[in-house]
C-alpha positions, 0 to 999 in steps of 0.5 A: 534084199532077196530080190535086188540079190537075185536080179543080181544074180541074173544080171539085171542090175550092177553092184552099184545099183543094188547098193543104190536101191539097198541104200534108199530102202535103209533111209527111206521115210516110214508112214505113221499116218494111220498110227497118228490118226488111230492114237488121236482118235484113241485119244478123243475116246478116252477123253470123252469117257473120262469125262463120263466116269468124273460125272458117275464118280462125283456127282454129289460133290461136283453138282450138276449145274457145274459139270453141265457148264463144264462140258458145255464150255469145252463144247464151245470151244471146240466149235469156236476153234473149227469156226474160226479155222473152217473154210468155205462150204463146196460140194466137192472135199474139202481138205483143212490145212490143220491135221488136228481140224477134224479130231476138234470137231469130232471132240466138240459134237460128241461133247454136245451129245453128252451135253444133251443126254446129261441134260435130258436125263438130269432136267427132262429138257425134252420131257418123255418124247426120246426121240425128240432128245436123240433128233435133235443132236442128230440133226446138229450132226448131219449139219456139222458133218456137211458144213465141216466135211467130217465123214465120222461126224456123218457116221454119229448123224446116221447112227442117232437118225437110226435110233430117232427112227427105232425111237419113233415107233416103239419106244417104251418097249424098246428100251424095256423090253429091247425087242429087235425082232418087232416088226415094226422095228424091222420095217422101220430099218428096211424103210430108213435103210433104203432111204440111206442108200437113196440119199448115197445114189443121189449124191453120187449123181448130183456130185453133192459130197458124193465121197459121203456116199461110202458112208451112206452105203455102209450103214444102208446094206447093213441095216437093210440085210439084217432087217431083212435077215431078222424078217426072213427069219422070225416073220411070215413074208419070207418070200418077200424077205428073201426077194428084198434081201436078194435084190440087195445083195444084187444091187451092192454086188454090182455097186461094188465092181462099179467102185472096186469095193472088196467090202461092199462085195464081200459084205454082199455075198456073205449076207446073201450066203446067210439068207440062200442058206436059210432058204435052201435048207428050209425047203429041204426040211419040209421034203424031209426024205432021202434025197433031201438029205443027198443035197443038203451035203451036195449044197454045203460041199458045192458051197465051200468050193464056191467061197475058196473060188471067191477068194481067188477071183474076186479081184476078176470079179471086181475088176481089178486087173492087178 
């Protein structure tokens, strides 16, 4: 220990109290949470992609009645476990006396989901209206996430109401063509993705699983920042795109000290970089002279120094006072 020796050595401490602190440094329990939950989770992904790979590997021989049994049962009881050791609903967290709760329940509803993309796919149960196929799961999720109080669970809600809603508008040529840059695929996410980020303010303010609301946030300024990033880019209201990016950032920006989220920050500069940038430059190629090019490198050097300045003091910008 450096440090218990140089306290020492300035006659902070004794001998015996180094040899104190050494000793309870040497025999002090290490935390394996994080390593335990990851290898779970690992664990619940590899299962449900075993299961994918039997289904491709023997389809002929298994049969589909079989294989859709099979998954349905293990669906069943995961979801007979996590009723049976569930507790009552509360708008506040709720924390589960069974470390294994949340993984039976997540390993439950990603087995539903195959369970209805197997059987859309093999039986056409939805016939050709996609959306309804992915609503319908989804629907299953935000249920099971508010009833069960699983974030992870929310986050399979949101990503399958994401694709409902990319589902909605185009669907043959999205999964044709995969054309993300349509705009009607762009306002379709700058739309839901404000709707999230309402939903997430909401719930902060009428304190309705208000812990929800990080998740809520995440998937919101990503999906309305490259929406307005894509618009900005490849559309005609650039303006509009660059003022709605802008007020985003704004927002997130000012969220992220009220929370003290570094992530939310950061997110919100780099985004808001990528579209000043974009902007700046744009100009600049349309003046197309001497001095357009004098500050293009007066922006690209002042705008270095201002990421160094950003790492250095985020925390006073957070904050943060330790």
């Amino acid at each position: 220990m450096k440090e218990g020796d140089q306290l020492l050595k300035d006659g902070m401490i004794d001998q015996l109290q180094l040899d104190t602190i050494d000793h309870y440094e040497r025999s002090k329990p290490l935390s394996v949470h994080w390593e335990l939950r990851t290898i779970l989770y690992l664990g619940i992904l590899l299962f449900t992609s075993g299961i994918g790979i039997l289904v491709y590997l023997n389809i002929d021989t298994i049969g589909h009645q079989a294989i859709l049994a099979s998954i349905l049962l293990a669906c069943g009881a995961c979801f007979y476990y996590a009723y049976k050791n569930r507790k009552s609903y509360s708008h506040e967290q709720v924390k589960f006396d069974s470390p294994f709760f949340d993984y039976i329940v997540l390993l439950g509803c990603l087995l539903f989901g195959i369970f209805i993309a197997y059987f859309q796919y093999q039986y056409t149960l939805f016939g050709t209206h996609y959306g309804l196929a992915t609503l319908f799961p989804t629907l299953v999720f935000f249920f099971c996430a508010y009833y069960f109080d699983h974030k992870g669970i929310l986050s399979l809600g949101i990503s399958g109401l994401a694709a409902w809603a990319g589902l909605s508008v185009t669907p043959m040529q999205l999964l044709e063509e995969n054309d993300f840059s349509d705009v009607g695929i762009i306002l379709t996410s700058i739309v839901l993705g404000l709707l999230i980020a309402g939903i997430a303010k909401y719930s902060e303010m009428k304190n309705i699983k208000k812990h929800f609301a990080f998740s809520y946030n995440n998937f919101a300024i990503n999906m309305i920042c490259v929406a307005a990033l894509a618009a900005l880019f490849d559309q005609p209201l650039k303006l509009f795109s660059f003022i709605l990016l802008a007020g985003i950032c704004t927002y997130y920006i000012f969220y992220a000290r009220k929370e003290q989220s570094f992530l939310f920050l950061l997110l919100s500069v780099i985004y808001g970089y990528i579209g000043l940038t974009y902007t700046f430059f744009q100009i600049l190629f349309e003046i197309d002279n001497e001095f357009a090019i004098t500050m293009g490198f007066l922006y690209v050097m002042v705008s270095c120094a201002a990421v160094v300045l950003f790492f250095i003091f985020y925390k006073r910008i957070l904050g943060i006072k330790k």
